[in-house]
Every structure is written in structure tokens, then in C-alpha cells.
N, CA, C and O atoms as a DFTB+ gen file, in Angstrom:
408 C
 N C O
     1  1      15.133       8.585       4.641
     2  2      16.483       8.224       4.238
     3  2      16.491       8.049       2.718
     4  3      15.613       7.460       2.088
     5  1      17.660       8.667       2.163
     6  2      17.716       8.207       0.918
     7  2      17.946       6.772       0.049
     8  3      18.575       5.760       0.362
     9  1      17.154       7.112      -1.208
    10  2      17.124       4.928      -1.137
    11  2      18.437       4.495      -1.583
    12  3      18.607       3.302      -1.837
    13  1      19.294       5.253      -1.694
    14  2      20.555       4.929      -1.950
    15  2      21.437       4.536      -0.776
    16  3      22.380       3.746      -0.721
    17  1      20.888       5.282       0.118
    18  2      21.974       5.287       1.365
    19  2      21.118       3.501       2.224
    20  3      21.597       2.455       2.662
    21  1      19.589       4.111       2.052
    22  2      18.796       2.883       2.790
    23  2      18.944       1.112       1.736
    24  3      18.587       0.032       2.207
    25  1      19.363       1.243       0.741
    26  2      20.350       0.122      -0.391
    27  2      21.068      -0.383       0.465
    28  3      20.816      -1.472       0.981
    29  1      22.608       0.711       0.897
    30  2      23.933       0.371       1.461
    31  2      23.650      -0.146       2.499
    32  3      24.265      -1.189       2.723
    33  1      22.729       0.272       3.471
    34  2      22.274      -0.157       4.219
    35  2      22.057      -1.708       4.618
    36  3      22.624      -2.555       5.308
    37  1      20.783      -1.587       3.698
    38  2      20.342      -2.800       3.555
    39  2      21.383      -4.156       3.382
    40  3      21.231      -5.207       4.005
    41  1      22.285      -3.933       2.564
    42  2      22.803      -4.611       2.301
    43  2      24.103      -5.361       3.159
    44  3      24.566      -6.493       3.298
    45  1      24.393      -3.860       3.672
    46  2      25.263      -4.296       4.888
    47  2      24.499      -4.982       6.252
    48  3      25.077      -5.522       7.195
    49  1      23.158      -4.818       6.093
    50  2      22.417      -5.549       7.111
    51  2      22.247      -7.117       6.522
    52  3      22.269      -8.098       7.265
    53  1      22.107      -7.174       5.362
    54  2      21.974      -8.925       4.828
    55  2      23.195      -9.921       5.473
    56  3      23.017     -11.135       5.575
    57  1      24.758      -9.097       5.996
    58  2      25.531      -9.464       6.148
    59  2      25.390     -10.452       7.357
    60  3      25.777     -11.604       7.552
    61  1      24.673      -9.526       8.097
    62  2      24.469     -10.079       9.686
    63  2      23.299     -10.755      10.110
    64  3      23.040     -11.241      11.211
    65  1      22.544     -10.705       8.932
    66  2      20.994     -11.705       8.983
    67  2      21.349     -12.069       7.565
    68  3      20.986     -11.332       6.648
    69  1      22.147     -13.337       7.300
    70  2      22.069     -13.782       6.021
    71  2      20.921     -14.716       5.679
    72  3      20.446     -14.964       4.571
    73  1      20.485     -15.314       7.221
    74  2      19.240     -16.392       6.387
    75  2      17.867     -15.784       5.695
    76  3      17.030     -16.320       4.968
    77  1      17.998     -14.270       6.291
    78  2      16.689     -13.737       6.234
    79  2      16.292     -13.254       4.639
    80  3      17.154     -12.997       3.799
    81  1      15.111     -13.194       4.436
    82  2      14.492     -12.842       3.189
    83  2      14.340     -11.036       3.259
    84  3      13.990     -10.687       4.386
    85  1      14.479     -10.203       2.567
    86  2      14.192      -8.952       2.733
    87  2      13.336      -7.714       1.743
    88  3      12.937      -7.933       0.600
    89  1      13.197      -6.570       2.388
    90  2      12.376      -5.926       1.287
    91  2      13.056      -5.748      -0.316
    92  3      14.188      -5.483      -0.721
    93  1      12.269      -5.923      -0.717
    94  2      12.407      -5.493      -2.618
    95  2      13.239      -4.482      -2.867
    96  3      14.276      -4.409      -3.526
    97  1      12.480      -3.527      -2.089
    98  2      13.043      -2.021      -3.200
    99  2      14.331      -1.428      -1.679
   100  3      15.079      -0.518      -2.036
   101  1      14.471      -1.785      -0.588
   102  2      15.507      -1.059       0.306
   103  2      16.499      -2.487       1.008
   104  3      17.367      -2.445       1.879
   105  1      16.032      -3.522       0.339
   106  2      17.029      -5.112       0.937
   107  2      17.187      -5.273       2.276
   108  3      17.917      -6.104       2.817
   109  1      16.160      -4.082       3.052
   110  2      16.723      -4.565       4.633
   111  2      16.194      -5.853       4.810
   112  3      15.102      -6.114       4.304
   113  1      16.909      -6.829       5.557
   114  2      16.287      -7.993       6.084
   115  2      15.044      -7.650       6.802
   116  3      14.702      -6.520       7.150
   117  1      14.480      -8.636       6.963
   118  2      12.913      -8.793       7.415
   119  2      13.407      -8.757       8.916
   120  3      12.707      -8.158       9.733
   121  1      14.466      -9.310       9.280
   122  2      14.765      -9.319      10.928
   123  2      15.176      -7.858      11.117
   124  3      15.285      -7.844      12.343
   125  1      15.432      -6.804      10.774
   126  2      15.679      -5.205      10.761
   127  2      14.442      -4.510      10.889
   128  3      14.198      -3.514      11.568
   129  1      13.615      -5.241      10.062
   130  2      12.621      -4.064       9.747
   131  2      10.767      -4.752       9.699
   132  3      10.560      -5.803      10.305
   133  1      10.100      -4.363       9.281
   134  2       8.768      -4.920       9.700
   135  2       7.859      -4.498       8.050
   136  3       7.441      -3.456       7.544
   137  1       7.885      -6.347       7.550
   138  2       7.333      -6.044       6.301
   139  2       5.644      -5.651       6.795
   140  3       5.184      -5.780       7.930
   141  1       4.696      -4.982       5.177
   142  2       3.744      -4.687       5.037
   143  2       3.167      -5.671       4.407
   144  3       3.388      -5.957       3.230
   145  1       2.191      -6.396       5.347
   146  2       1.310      -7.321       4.480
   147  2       0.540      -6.867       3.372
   148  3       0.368      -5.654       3.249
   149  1       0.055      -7.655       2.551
   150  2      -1.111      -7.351       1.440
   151  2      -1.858      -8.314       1.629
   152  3      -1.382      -9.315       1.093
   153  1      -2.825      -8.510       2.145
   154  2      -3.588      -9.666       2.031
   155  2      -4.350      -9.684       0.352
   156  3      -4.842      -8.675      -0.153
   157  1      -4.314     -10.809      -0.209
   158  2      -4.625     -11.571      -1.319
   159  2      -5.725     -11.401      -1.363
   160  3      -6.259     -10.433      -1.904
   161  1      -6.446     -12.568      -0.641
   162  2      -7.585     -13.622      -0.830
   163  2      -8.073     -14.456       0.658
   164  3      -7.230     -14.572       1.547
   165  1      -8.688     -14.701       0.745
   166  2      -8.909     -15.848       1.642
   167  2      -7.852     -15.552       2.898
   168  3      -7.068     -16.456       3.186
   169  1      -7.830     -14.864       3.315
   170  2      -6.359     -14.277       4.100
   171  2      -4.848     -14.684       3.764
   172  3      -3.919     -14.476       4.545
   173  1      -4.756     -15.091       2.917
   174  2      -3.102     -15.190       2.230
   175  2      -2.872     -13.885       1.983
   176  3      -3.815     -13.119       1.783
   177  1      -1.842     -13.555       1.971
   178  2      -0.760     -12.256       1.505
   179  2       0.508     -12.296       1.180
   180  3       1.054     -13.397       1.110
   181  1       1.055     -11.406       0.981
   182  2       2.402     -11.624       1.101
   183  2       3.264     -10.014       1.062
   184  3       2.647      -9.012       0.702
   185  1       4.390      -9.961       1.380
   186  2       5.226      -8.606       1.705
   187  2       6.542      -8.429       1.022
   188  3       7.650      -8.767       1.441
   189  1       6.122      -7.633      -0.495
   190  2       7.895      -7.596      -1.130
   191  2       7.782      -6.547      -0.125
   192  3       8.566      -6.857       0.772
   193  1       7.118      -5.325       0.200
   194  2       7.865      -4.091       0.627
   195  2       7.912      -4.228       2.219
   196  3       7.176      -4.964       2.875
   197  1       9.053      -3.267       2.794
   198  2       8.782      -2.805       4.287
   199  2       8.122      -2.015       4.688
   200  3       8.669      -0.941       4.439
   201  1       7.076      -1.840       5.270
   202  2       6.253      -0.887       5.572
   203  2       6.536       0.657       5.711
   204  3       5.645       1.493       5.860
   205  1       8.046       0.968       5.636
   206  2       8.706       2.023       5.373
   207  2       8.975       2.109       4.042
   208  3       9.933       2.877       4.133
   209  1       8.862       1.907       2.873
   210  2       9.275       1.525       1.725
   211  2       8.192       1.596       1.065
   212  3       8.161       2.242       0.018
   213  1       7.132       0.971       1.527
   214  2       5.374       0.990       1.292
   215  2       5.003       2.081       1.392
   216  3       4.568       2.647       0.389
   217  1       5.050       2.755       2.657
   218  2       4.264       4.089       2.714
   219  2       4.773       5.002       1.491
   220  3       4.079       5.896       1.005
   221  1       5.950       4.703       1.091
   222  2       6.864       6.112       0.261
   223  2       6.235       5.992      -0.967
   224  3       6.114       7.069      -1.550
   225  1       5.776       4.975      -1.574
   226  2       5.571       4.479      -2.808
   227  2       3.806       4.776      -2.921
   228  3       2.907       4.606      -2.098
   229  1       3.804       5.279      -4.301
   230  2       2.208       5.372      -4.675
   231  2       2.185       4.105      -5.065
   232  3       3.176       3.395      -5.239
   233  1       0.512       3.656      -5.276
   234  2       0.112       2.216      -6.007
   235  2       1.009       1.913      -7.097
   236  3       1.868       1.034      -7.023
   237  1       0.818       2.610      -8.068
   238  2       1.509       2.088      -9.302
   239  2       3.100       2.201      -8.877
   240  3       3.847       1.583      -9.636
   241  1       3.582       2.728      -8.043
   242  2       5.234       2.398      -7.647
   243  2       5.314       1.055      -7.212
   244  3       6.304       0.357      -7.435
   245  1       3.640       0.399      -6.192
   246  2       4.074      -0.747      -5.765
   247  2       4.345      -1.697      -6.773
   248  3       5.425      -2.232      -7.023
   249  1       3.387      -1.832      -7.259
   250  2       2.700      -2.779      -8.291
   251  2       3.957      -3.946      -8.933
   252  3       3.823      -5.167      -9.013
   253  1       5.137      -3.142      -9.326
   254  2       6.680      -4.175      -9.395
   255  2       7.075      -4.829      -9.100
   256  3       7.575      -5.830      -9.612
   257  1       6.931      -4.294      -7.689
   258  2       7.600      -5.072      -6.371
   259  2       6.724      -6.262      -6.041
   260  3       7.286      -7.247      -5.563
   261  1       5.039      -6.302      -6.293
   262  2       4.546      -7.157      -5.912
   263  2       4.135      -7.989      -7.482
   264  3       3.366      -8.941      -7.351
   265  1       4.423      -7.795      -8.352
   266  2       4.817      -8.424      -9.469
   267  2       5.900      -9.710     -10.004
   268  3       5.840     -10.766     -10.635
   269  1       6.876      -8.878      -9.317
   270  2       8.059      -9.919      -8.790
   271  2       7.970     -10.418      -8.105
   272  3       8.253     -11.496      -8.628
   273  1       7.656     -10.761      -6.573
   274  2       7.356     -11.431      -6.108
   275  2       6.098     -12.525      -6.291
   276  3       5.758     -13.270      -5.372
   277  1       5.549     -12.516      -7.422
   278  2       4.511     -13.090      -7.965
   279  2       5.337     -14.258      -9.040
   280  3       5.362     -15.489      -9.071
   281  1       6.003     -13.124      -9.910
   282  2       7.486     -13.968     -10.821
   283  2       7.713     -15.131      -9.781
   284  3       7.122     -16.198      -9.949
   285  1       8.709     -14.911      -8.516
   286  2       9.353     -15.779      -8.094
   287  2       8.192     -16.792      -7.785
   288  3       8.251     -17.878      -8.362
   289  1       7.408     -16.609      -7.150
   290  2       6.425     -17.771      -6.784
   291  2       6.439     -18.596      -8.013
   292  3       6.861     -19.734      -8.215
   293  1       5.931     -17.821      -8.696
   294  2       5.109     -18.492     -10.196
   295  2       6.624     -19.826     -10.779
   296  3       6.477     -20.934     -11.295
   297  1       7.956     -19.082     -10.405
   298  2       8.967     -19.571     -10.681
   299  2       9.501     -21.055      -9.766
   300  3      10.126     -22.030     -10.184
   301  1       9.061     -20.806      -8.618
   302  2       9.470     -21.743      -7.734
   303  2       7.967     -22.741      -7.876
   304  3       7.868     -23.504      -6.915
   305  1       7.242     -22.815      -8.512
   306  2       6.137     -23.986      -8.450
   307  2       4.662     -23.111      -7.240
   308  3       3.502     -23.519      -7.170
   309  1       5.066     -22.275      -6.708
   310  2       4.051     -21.864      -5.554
   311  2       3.192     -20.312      -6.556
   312  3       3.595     -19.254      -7.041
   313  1       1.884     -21.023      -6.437
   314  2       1.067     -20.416      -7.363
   315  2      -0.273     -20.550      -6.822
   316  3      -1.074     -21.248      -7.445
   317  1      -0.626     -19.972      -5.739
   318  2      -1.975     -19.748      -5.136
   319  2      -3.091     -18.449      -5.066
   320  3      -4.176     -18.234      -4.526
   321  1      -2.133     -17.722      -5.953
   322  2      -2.913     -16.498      -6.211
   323  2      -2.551     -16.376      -7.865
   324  3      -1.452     -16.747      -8.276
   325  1      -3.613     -15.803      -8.802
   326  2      -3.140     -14.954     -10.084
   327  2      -2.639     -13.935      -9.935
   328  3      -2.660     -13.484      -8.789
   329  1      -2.012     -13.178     -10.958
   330  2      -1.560     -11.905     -10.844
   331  2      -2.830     -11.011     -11.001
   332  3      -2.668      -9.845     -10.641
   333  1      -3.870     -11.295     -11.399
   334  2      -5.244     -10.362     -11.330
   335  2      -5.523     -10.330      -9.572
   336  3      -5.846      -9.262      -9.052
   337  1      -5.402     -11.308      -8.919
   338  2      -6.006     -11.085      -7.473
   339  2      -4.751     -10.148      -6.991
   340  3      -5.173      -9.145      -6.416
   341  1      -3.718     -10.188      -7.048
   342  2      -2.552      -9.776      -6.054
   343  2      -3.084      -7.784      -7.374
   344  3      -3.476      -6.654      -7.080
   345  1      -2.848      -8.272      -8.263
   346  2      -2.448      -6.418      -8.660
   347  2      -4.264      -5.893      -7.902
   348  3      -4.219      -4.795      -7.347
   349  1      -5.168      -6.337      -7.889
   350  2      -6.775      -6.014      -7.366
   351  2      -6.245      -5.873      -5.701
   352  3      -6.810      -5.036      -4.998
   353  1      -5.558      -6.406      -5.338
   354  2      -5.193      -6.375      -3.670
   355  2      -4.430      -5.068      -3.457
   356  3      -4.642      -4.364      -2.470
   357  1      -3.414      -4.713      -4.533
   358  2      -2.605      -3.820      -3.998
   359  2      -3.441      -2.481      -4.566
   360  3      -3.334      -1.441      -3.916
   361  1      -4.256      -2.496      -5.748
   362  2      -5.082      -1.057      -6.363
   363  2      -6.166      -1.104      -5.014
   364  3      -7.029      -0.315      -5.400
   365  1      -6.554      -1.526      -3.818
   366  2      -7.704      -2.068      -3.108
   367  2      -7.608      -2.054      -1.878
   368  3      -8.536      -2.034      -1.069
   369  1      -6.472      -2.063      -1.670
   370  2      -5.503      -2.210      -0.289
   371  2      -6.117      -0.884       0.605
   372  3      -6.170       0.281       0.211
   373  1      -6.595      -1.459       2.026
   374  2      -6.954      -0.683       2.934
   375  2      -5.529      -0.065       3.390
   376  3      -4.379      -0.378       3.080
   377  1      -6.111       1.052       4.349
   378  2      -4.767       2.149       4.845
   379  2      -3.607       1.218       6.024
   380  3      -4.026       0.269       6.687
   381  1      -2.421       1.616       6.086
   382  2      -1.957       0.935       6.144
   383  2      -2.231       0.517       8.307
   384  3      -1.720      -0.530       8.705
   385  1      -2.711       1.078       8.965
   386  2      -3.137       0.718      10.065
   387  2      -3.912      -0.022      10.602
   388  3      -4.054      -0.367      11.775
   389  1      -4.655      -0.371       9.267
   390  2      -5.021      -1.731       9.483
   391  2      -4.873      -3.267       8.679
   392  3      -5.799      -3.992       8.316
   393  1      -3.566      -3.472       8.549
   394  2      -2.683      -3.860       8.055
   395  2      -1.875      -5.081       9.182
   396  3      -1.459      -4.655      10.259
   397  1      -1.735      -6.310       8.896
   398  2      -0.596      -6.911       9.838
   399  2       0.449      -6.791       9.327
   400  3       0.548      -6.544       8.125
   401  1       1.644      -6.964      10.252
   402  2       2.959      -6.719       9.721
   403  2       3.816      -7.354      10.578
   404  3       3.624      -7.238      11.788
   405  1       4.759      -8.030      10.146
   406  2       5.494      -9.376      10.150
   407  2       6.740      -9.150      10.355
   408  3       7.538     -10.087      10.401
């Protein structure tokens, strides 16, 4: 789908899952769609993308998405990873089948 159309989408899906948190780069809610973990460290992770959204993207496409979501942490006081472990997680990141997803 085009990411323009999968945007409109998205967005018209936030309507009907407003509590939900959603992907970065296509806004579907997390209740629509099935984020892609990254595990960190110590088994922490976390999922700007949807695993549909993930696959499309080379490393360095991710790298933003999980950047920002690093921003917001760093922003809201929640800071349990550096940005050296999370960008080493996503250049490092096994294939995505063996992967949990949320």
C-alpha cells in the first residue's frame, strides 16, 4: 500500500482506537496492526515501526523512527537505554521471524 494512502489510513484508524499508541512512519494504531519489537538489552525493546512498515524500510530508513522514539523517552524522564545501544540493536537486529511482536 502506498504510504500515503496507508497515512489516511492510519489516521482514520486513530479515530476508533484513540487510546492506542501507533506506528511512526504509517500511524496505524497498535490495536490494527502488530508492532516489530527491537530488543535493546537485557530483553527491553521497544516498537516505533509495524512490522509492515519495518520490513519496507532498510536499516538506515529505520534508524529515525527509532531515534524518536528514543527523543520521546529521553523527553518524558524514561531513559533505560542510550542511543548507542538502541542504534547497535537496530544495525544488529536479527531477521524479522525471530522477532516478538506485540
Amino acid at each position: 500500500m502506498d504510504k500515503l494512502l496507508k497515512r489516511i489510513r492510519g489516521v482514520f484508524l486513530q479515530f476508533l482506537a484513540p487510546a492506542y499508541g501507533s506506528c511512526g512512519r504509517c500511524w496505524t494504531p497498535w490495536k490494527y496492526t502488530k508492532g516489530h519489537c527491537t530488543n535493546f538489552n537485557n530483553g527491553g525493546g521497544g516498537f516505533p515501526l509495524c512490522e509492515d512498515c519495518w520490513r519496507l524500510l532498510t536499516v538506515g530508513e529505520r534508524l529515525p523512527y527509532y531515534r524518536k522514539l528514543w527523543k520521546d523517552w529521553e523527553k518524558d524522564g524514561y531513559i533505560d537505554y542510550t542511543w548507542e545501544e538502541i542504534e547497535n540493536a537496530v544495525i544488529n537486529e536479527n531477521l524479522p521471524s525471530q522477532q516478538k511482536h506485540y
